[in-house]
N, C-alpha and C positions, 0 to 999 in steps of 0.2 A: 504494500500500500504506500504511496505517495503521496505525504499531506504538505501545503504550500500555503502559507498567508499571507493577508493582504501588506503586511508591514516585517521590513525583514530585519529591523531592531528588535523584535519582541517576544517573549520566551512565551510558547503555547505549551499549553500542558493538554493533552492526548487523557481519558480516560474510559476504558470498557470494564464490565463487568460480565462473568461468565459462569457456568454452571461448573460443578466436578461431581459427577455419580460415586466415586470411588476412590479408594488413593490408586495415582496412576503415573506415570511417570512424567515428565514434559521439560524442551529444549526450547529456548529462544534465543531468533537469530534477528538483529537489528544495526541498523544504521543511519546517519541522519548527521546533515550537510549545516553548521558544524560540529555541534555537540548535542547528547542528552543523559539525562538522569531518569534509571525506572528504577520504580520501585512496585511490590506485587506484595497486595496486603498488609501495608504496611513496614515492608522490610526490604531496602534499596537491594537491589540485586544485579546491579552494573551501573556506570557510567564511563560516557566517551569522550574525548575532547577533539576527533580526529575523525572526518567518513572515511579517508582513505580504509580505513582500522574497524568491518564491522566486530559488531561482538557476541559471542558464543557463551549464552548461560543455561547450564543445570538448573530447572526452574523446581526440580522435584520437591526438594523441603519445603518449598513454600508454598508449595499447592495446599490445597482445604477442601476437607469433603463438603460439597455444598458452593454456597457465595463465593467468589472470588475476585477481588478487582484489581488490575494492571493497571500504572499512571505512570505517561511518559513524559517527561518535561524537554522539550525540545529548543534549541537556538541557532541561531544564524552570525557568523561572522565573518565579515568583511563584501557584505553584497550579495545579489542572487547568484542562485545555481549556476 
Protein backbone atom coordinates (compact mmCIF):
# COMPACT_ATOMS: atom_id res chain seq x y z
CA UNK A 1 0.00 0.00 0.00
CA UNK A 2 1.14 3.45 -0.89
CA UNK A 3 0.00 6.27 1.21
CA UNK A 4 0.83 10.13 0.20
CA UNK A 5 -0.29 13.57 1.69
CA UNK A 6 -1.24 16.57 0.87
CA UNK A 7 1.61 18.27 2.97
CA UNK A 8 5.11 16.66 2.83
CA UNK A 9 6.36 18.58 6.33
CA UNK A 10 3.90 16.49 8.28
CA UNK A 11 4.04 13.33 10.38
CA UNK A 12 0.79 11.12 9.55
CA UNK A 13 0.15 8.55 11.63
CA UNK A 14 -1.56 5.26 9.75
CA UNK A 15 -3.98 3.21 12.00
CA UNK A 16 -5.82 -0.29 11.46
CA UNK A 17 -7.30 -2.59 13.75
CA UNK A 18 -7.75 -6.23 13.09
CA UNK A 19 -9.08 -9.51 14.33
CA UNK A 20 -6.78 -12.66 15.79
CA UNK A 21 -8.99 -16.07 16.10
CA UNK A 22 -5.89 -17.80 17.75
CA UNK A 23 -2.31 -17.33 18.69
CA UNK A 24 -0.70 -17.40 15.25
CA UNK A 25 2.34 -16.45 14.04
CA UNK A 26 2.91 -13.06 11.88
CA UNK A 27 5.94 -11.02 9.86
CA UNK A 28 5.90 -7.40 8.94
CA UNK A 29 7.44 -6.17 6.14
CA UNK A 30 7.42 -2.05 5.73
CA UNK A 31 8.99 0.91 4.20
CA UNK A 32 8.34 4.57 3.97
CA UNK A 33 10.09 7.58 2.19
CA UNK A 34 11.62 8.82 4.93
CA UNK A 35 11.02 7.50 8.14
CA UNK A 36 8.43 5.63 10.46
CA UNK A 37 7.70 4.45 13.84
CA UNK A 38 5.18 1.28 14.44
CA UNK A 39 4.03 0.40 17.04
CA UNK A 40 1.39 -2.90 17.52
CA UNK A 41 -0.74 -2.70 20.62
CA UNK A 42 0.99 -0.65 22.27
CA UNK A 43 4.48 -1.90 22.14
CA UNK A 44 6.93 -0.13 19.37
CA UNK A 45 8.08 -2.94 17.25
CA UNK A 46 10.40 -1.05 14.69
CA UNK A 47 11.59 2.13 13.44
CA UNK A 48 13.29 3.55 10.28
CA UNK A 49 15.11 6.57 9.40
CA UNK A 50 16.00 5.32 5.93
CA UNK A 51 13.52 3.69 2.74
CA UNK A 52 16.59 2.76 1.15
CA UNK A 53 16.48 0.15 4.42
CA UNK A 54 12.94 -1.65 4.57
CA UNK A 55 12.35 -3.42 7.71
CA UNK A 56 11.61 -7.14 8.72
CA UNK A 57 9.70 -7.73 12.01
CA UNK A 58 8.73 -10.90 14.02
CA UNK A 59 5.28 -9.41 14.92
CA UNK A 60 4.44 -12.85 16.96
CA UNK A 61 4.78 -11.64 20.67
CA UNK A 62 2.72 -9.00 20.19
CA UNK A 63 -0.18 -10.48 18.53
CA UNK A 64 -3.53 -10.96 20.96
CA UNK A 65 -6.19 -13.38 20.72
CA UNK A 66 -8.88 -11.16 19.69
CA UNK A 67 -8.41 -6.87 19.07
CA UNK A 68 -5.48 -5.87 17.69
CA UNK A 69 -4.23 -2.48 16.44
CA UNK A 70 -1.04 -1.49 14.29
CA UNK A 71 -0.05 2.42 14.24
CA UNK A 72 2.35 3.78 11.98
CA UNK A 73 3.77 7.09 12.21
CA UNK A 74 5.09 8.20 9.05
CA UNK A 75 7.59 11.32 7.73
CA UNK A 76 8.99 12.85 4.86
CA UNK A 77 12.24 14.45 4.56
CA UNK A 78 13.78 16.61 2.28
CA UNK A 79 10.71 16.87 -0.50
CA UNK A 80 8.48 14.52 -2.52
CA UNK A 81 9.18 11.01 -3.77
Amino acid sequence: MWIWGDNENTRYVIRKSFEVSGKTQGWLAASADNGMSIVLNGKPIGQSESWEEGLQVDISNALVTGKNEIVFETWNTGGVA
